[in-house]
N, C-alpha and C positions, 0 to 999 in steps of 0.2 A: 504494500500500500504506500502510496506519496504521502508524507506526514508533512505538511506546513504554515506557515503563521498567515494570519489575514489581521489588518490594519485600518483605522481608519486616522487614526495620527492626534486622537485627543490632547488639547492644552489650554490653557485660560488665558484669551487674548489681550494684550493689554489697552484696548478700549482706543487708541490715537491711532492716525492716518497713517503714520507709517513710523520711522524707528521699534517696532514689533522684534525687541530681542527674543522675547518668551517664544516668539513661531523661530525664529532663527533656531535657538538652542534645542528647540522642538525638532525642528527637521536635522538639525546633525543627530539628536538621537535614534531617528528613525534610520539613518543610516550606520548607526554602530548596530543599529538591530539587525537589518538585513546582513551587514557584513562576517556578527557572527552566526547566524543562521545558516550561512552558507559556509562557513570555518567548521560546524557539527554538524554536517553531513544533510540538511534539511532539503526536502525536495524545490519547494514551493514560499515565495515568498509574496506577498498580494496585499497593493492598496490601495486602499476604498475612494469613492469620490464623494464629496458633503461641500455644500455651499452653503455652509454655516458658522457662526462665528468663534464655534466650541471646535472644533476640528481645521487640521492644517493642511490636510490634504485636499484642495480640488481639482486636480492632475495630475491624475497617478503615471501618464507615461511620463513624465518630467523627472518626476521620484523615480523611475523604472529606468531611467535613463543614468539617471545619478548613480544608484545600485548598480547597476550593466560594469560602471569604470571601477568596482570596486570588488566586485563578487568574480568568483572563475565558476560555477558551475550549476549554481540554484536557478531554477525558472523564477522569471520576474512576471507579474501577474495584476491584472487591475480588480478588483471584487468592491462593486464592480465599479464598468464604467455605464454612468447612465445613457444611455443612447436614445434614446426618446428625445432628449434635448440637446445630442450635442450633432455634427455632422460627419456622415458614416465617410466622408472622401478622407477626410480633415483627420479623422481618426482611424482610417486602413494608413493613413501615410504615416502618422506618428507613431504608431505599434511599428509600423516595418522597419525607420529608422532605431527603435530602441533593438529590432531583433539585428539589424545588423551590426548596433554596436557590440552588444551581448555575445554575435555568433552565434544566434538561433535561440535564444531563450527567451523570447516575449511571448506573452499570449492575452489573449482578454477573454475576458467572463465580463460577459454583458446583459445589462438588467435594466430595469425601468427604474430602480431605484427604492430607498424605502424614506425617503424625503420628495418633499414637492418643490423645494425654493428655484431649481433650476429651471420650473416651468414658466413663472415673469420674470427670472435672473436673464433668459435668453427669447423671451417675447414666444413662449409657445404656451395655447391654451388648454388646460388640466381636461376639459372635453373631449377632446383627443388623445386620450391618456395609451387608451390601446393602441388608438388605428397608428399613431406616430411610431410606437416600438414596430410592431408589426413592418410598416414599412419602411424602415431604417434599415430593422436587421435584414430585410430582402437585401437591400443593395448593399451592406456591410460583407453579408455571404457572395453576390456575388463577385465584387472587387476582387474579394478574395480567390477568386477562379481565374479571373483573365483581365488582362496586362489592357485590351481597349476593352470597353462598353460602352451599348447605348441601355438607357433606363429613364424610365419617367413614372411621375409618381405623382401623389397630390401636395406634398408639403415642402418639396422640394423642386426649384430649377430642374429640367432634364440635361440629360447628357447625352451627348449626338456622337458616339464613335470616338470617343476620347481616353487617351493613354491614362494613366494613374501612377506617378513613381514618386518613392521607389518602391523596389520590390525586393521582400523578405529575405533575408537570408536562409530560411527554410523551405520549403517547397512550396507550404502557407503557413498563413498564421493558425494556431489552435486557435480558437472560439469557443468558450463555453457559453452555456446560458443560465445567470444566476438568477434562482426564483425563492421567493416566500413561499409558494403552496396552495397554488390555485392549480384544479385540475386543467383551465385550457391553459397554461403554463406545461406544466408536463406533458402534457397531448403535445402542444405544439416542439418541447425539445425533440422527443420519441420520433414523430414523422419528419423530424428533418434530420434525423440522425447527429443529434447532436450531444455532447458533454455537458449533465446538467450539473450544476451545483447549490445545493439547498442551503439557507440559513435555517438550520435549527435553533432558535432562540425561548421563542416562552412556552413554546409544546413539548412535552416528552417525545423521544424518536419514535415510540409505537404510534404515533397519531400518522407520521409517514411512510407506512408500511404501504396503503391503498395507493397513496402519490405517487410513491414509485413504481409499484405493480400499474398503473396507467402509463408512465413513460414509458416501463418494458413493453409494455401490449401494443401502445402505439409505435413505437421503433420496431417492434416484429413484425406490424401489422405493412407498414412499408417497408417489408422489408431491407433493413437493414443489417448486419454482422453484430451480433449479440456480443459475439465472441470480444469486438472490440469496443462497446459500450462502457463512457465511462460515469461515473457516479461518484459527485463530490461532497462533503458535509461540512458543514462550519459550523460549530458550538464555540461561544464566548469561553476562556480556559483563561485559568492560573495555576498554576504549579510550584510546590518548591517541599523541602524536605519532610516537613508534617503538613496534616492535614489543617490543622490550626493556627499555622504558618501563611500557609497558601490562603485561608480567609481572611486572617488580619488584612492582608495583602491586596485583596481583590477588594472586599465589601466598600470599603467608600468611594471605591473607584464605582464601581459597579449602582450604588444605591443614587450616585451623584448623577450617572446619567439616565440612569430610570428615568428618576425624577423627572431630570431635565425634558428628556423626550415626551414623559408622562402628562406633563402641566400641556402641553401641546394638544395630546390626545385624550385627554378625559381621564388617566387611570388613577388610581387609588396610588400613596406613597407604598415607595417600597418599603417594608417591615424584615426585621432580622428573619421572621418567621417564613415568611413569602422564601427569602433568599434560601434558608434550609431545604423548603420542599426541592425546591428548582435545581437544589443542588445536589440532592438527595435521589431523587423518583425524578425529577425533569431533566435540560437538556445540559445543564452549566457545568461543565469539565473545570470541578476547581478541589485540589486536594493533595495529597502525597502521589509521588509516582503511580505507586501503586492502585491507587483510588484511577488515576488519569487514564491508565491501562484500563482497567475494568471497564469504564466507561466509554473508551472510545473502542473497545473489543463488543461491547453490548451493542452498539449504532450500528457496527461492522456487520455482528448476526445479526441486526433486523434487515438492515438495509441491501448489504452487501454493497457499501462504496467501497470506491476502490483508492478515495483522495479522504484525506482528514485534512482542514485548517482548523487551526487552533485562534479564534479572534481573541487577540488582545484588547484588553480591556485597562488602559493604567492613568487615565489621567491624574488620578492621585496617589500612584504608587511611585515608589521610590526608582530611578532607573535602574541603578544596580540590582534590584529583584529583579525587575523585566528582563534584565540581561542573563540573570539566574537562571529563570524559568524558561525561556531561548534552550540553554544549554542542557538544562532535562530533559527536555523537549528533544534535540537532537542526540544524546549521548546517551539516556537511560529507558528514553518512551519509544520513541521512535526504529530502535533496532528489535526490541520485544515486538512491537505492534504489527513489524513486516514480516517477523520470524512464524509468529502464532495464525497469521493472516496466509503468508503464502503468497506476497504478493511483495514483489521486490520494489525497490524504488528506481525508478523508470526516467529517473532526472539528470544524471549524472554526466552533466556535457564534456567534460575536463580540456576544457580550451586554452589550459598553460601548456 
């Protein structure tokens, strides 16, 4: 199995137009993260896009690019990138130049997002919330096929026969498609044969047992190669020596941005209680090694992915845990999880 971290670069802005040291020394940590990630052996390394003021990432090939001059062998990865709002030319060009910086290690996992701000951040209407993904990822996929196209569409200018460069240093780009858990999400990865990747956040994994058995059914039903179907999961994780360790560690991180999202959406605060269940019986990978194995081995038998990301979750943790937790992650979890699974790590470019 690919064991690797997903990101979305949490930090507390400092509120002025610009001298923003807090995101400065925020995005150098993000790149000591990726660097040792890929120093213990981790497959997958992926960061999220947020046009929000709590988060420092809204360009993850940029960050992907940064990582590319730094790493020799991990996949760099967007999770995701919203595409709905952004533009599929604009965005096949900038993944290809990250994969040629890299030598062939970019990819995107692309989603609609689980934020709305990019849809008046870039003049597009929330009404359109489907038909825009829908017709992105058409012409994102086919970029991805050939060198000219013509394509027309409704939300977008056409294009008459025109080249697109550059072009990947791989054969193509990988494409995932990252979803929440709507069955025409699934149907639609399934019949195009594509790599989904789930966020499991506030449901226990058993709830996605059906969701997947619909991606399989619709990927078999057009027929597609089972055999090379792939199946990714993201649970929010912490890790480190004890189990009471690992909570210290994560819970004000964790309760801070509930919240925060929560006030947004209508939910109740988060309670110490809530967070046991979740962590307990639901989806939250936070505990001693041992704990972290059990539970990314239980997802494994319901689901049968074939990818685990671990989301980090640290705005109010210390770096040096995060750095910690990385290192478990690849030195003590990670070689158990491929071992027990059967399923090697399939990442390993070594471009020194």
């Amino acid at each position: 199995m690919e064991i690797g971290i997903s990101t979305f670069g949490e930090y507390s802005p400092s509120g002025s137009p610009g001298n923003d040291t807090q995101a400065a020394t925020r995005v150098q940590q993000l790149l000591e993260e990726v660097k040792l990630a890929d120093e213990v052996g981790l497959d997958v390394f992926a960061f999220g896009e947020h046009h929000r003021p709590d988060f420092v990432i809204s360009m993850p090939e940029i960050f992907m690019a940064a990582a590319a001059a730094i790493t020799k062998n991990i996949k760099l990865s967007s999770s995701v990138t919203v595409l709905s709002t952004a533009d599929p030319v604009k965005i096949f060009q900038s993944f290809s130049t990250v994969d040629l910086i890299s030598k062939g290690r970019a990819e995107i996992i692309a989603g609609r997002g689980s934020f709305i701000e990019s849809f008046p951040l870039f003049g597009y209407n929330l009404n359109d919330y489907s038909d825009l993904f829908a017709e992105k990822l058409d012409l994102l996929l086919k970029l991805n096929k050939s060198i000219n196209i013509s394509w027309n569409g409704r939300f977008r200018a056409p294009i008459n026969d025109r080249g697109v460069y550059p072009r990947p240093f791989q054969e193509s780009l990988p494409i995932w498609l990252g979803v929440g858990g709507t069955s025409a999400s699934a149907v639609r990865a399934g019949q195009l044969g594509m790599p989904m990747m789930i966020a499991i956040l506030g449901s226990a994994p058993e709830h996605f047992v059906a969701f997947v058995e619909l991606y399989r059914d619709a990927a078999r039903r057009a027929g597609h190669d089972m055999a090379g179907l792939q199946l990714g999961v993201s649970s929010q994780f912490m890790v480190a020596k004890t189990s009471a360790e690992a909570q210290r560690h994560f819970y004000p991180s964790y309760e801070k941005l509930m919240n925060r999202v929560g006030r947004d959406r209508g939910w109740s605060p988060m309670t110490p209680e809530q967070f046991s269940y979740l962590r307990e019986q639901g989806p939250l990978v936070v505990g001693s090694v041992q704990e972290a194995i059990d539970k990314i081995m239980q997802q494994h038998e319901l689901l049968g992915n074939t990818r685990f990301l671990a989301q980090l979750v640290t705005g109010q943790t210390p770096h040096k845990e995060v750095l910690k937790a990385i290192e478990l992650l690849g030195t003590e979890i990670a070689p158990v999880v491929r071992r027990e699974t059967g399923i090697a790590s399939g990442s390993r470019h070594h471009t020194d």
